[in-house]
C-alpha positions in Angstrom: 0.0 0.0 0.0 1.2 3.2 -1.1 1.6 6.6 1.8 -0.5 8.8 1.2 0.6 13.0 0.6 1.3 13.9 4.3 0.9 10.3 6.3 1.9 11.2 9.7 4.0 8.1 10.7 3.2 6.1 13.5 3.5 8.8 16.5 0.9 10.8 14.5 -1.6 8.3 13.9 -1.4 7.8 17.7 -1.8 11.2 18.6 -4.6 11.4 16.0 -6.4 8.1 17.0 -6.0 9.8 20.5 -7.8 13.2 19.3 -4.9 15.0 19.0 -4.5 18.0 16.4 -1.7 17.2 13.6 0.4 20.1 11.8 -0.6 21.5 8.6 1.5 19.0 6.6 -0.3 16.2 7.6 -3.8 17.9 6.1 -4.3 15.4 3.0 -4.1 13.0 5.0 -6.7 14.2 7.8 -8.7 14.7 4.7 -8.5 11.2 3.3 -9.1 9.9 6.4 -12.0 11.0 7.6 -13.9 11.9 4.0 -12.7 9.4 1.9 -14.7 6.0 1.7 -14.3 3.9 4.9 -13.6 6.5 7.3 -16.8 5.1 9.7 -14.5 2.1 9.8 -11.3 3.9 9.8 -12.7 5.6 13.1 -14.4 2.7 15.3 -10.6 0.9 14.5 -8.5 3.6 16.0 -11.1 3.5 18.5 -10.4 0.0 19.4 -7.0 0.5 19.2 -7.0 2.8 22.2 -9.7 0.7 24.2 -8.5 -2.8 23.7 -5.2 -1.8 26.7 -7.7 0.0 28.2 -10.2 -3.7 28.4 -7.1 -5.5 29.2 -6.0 -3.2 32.0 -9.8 -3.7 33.2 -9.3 -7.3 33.0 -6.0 -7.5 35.2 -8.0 -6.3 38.2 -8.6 -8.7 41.0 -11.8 -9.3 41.2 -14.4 -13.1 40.6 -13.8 -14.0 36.8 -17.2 -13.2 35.5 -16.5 -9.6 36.5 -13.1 -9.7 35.3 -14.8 -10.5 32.3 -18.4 -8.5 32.0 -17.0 -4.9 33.5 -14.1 -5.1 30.2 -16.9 -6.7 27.8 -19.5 -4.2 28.6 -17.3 -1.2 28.8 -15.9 -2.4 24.8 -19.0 -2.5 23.8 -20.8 0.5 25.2 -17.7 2.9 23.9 -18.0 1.2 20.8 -22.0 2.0 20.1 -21.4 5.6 21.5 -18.4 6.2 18.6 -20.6 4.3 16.1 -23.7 6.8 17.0 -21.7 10.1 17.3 -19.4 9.2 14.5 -20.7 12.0 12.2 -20.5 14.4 15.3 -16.9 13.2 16.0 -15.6 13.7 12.2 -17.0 17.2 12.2 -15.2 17.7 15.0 -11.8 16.6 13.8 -12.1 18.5 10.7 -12.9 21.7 11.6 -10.0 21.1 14.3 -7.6 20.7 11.4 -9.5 23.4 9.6 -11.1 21.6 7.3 -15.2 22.0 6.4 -17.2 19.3 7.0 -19.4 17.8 3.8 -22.7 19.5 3.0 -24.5 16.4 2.8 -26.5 14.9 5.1 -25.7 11.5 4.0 -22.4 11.3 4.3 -21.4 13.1 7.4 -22.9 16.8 8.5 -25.8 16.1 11.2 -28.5 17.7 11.1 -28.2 19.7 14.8 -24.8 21.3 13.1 -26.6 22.8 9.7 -29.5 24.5 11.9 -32.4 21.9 10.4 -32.6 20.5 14.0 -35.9 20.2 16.1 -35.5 22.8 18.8 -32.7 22.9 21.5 -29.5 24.7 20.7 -28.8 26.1 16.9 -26.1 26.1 14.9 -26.2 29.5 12.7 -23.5 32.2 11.3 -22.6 33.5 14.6 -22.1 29.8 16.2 -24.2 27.8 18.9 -27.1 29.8 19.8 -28.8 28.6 22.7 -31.6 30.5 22.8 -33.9 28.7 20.5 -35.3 26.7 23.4 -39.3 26.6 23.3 -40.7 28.5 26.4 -43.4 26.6 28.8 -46.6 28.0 29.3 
């Protein structure tokens, strides 16, 4: 497999995977990564990259088996349905933190909450988050 214009190494795809922000040069590849075809993928994978020691650390704990077992298994899977619901929320995130803009449609990435078609609750508009469009109690 061929690198790909500004491929960060390993470090950076660790501080990336981690949520770190990567310098300029590494944009492309930011781009690639999370707009390209595969990126849901791409994500939940560095996400279990980061869990997995984080499960087997669980594990190690003293404790009766079944909980050695069920506190690992249940935290893997509960991080892992929280990245796979918020996973459009998380890619906008990372690229307007590497200053990139986020896709236009729907489909493939921008939620609705962040384009100002949401049903009530905060807005997202020209000037930012605006609060205020919460709908008043009688």
């Amino acid at each position: 497999m061929t690198r790909l214009p500004g491929d960060p190494g390993v470090g950076g795809k660790v501080r990336f995977a981690i949520g770190g922000r990567l310098p300029e040069r590494n944009r492309e590849w930011v781009r690639h990564e999370l707009t390209d075809a595969g990126w849901r993928s791409r994500l939940t994978i560095r996400h279990l990259v980061i869990m997995l020691p984080l499960c087997a650390a669980l594990a190690l704990l003293p404790g009766a088996v079944w909980i050695r077992i069920a506190v690992p298994g249940l935290f893997l899977i509960c991080s892992v349905g929280i990245v796979a619901m918020y996973a459009d929320d998380i890619r906008v995130s990372r690229l307007r933190r590497h200053g990139l803009e986020p896709p236009d449609d729907p489909d493939l990435g921008r939620p609705s909450h962040l384009n100002g078609t949401g049903g009530g609750g905060a807005t997202w508009g020209q000037g930012g988050w605006r609060g205020d469009a919460v709908p008043s109690v009688p």
